[in-house]
N, C-alpha and C positions, 0 to 999 in steps of 0.2 A: 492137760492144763486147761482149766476154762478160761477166759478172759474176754471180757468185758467189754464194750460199745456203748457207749452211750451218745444223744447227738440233740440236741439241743437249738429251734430254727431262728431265733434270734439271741443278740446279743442279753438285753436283758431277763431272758427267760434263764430259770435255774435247774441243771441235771439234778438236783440232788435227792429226789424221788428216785430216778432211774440208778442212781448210784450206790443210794442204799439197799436196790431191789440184789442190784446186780453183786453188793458185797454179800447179801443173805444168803445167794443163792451159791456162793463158794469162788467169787471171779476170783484168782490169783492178782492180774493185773486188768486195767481200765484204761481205756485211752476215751478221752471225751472229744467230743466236739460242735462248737459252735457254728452252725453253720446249714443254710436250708437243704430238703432234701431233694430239691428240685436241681442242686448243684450236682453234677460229675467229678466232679475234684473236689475229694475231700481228703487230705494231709493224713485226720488222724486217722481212720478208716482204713487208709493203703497202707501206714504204720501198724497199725494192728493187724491187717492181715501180711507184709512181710514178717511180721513179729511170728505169727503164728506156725508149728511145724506139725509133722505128721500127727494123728492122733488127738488133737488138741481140736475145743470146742469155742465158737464166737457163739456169745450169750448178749442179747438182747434185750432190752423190757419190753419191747413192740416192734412189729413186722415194720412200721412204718418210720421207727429210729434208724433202719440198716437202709430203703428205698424208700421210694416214693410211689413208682408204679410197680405193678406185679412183675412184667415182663421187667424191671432194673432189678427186684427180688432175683426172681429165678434166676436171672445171668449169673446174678453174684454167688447164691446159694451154690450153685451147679458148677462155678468158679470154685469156691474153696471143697467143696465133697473131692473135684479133682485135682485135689493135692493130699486129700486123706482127712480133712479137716470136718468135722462137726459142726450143727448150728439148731442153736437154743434161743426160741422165743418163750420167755416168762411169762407173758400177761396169755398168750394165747394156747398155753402149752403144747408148743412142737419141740418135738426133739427128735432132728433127722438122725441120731445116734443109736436109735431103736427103731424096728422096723415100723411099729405104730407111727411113727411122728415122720417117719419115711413116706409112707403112702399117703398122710393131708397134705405133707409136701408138696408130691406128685398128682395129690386130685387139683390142688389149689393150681400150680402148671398147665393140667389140661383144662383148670375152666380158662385159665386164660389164654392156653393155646386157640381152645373154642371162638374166646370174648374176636380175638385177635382175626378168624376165620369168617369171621357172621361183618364184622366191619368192614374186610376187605370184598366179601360177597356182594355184601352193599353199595361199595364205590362201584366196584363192576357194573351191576347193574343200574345206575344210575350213572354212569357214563353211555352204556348204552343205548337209555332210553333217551337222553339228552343227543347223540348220534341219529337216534330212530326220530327224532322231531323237527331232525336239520343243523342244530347248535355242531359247532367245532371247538374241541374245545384241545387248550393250548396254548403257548403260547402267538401272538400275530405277528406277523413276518414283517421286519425290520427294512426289508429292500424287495419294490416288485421288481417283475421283470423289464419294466420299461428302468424302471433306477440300475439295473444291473445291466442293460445294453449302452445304457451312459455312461455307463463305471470303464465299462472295454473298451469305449471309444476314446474316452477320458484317458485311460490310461497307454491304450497306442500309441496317443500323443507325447512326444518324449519332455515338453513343457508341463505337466501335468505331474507332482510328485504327489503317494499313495496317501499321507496327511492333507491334502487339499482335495483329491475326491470324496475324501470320506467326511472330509469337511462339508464338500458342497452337499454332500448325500442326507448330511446331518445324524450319522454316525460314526462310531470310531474304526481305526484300523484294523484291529483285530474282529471287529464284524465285517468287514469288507473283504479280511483274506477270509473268512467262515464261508462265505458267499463264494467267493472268487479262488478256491486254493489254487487252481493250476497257473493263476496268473501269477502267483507268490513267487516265481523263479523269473519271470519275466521283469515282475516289478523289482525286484532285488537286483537284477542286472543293472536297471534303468537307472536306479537309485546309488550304483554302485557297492553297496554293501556286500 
């Protein structure tokens, strides 16, 4: 069975190009949607592909009605192939149902596994070079050491609860146990909790 997607990125824009591409081309059924492709949750989308069973093909009018980036493509794509499912773009003629439209599938995957490789190369090395000129980079550390000899002393003190050092430190609790774990039993004693 073929069936139909179409996705539409605002409200006043109208499927109805895509819908009559997608009855020409033999959809059985169409599930549409409203909705950008920049979203992860799309209703009709997961409807149509729970709808979908062995055998059966998701038909498109364009790559960029079903994702937005390639890598959201491939996931999805590589999603339904592993339930036995098929997928047909109209305007750009693929069709992973035959081995031809199999392999632009899979070159279009490796450009992006590439695109994906050469950027990450890139932060690499410009983390590096920013390392090699002195720059630290990361996030800046919330309590020095003199704030955290004050924290222990602070908290030896049995007048002293773990909301009022973190108070004075001018952080919250949960960054002072981050800093502090082993005292987290001590303080909880103190605190009675």
């Amino acid at each position: 069975m073929l069936v139909g997607y179409a996705r539409v990125s605002t409200l006043d824009q109208s499927p109805q190009l895509q819908l009559d591409a997608l009855k020409e081309a033999g959809c059985e059924r169409i599930f549409v949607e409203k909705a950008s492709g920049a979203q992860r949750d799309r209703p009709e989308l997961a409807a149509a592909l729970d709808f979908m069973r062995d055998g059966d093909t998701l038909v498109v009018w364009k790559l960029d009605r079903l994702a937005r980036s390639m890598k959201q493509l491939i996931e999805t794509v590589e999603g339904i192939e592993a339930r036995g499912i098929g997928f047909r773009s109209l305007t750009q003629s693929i069709d992973t149902t035959v081995s031809g439209g199999k392999l632009i599938f899979h070159v279009f995957g490796a450009l992006a596994e590439y695109e994906r490789s050469i950027i990450r190369e890139r932060t690499q090395a410009g983390l590096a070079a920013a390392r090699a000129r002195g720059k630290v980079s990361g996030r800046r550390k919330k309590l020095t050491e003199v704030d955290l000899s004050a924290a222990r002393a602070m908290l030896a003190d049995d007048t002293f609860t773990v909301q009022e050092v973190a108070q004075r430190l001018g952080v919250s609790h949960a960054t002072l146990y981050r800093y502090l774990p082993a005292a987290r039993s001590t303080i909880t004693q103190k605190e009675g909790v």
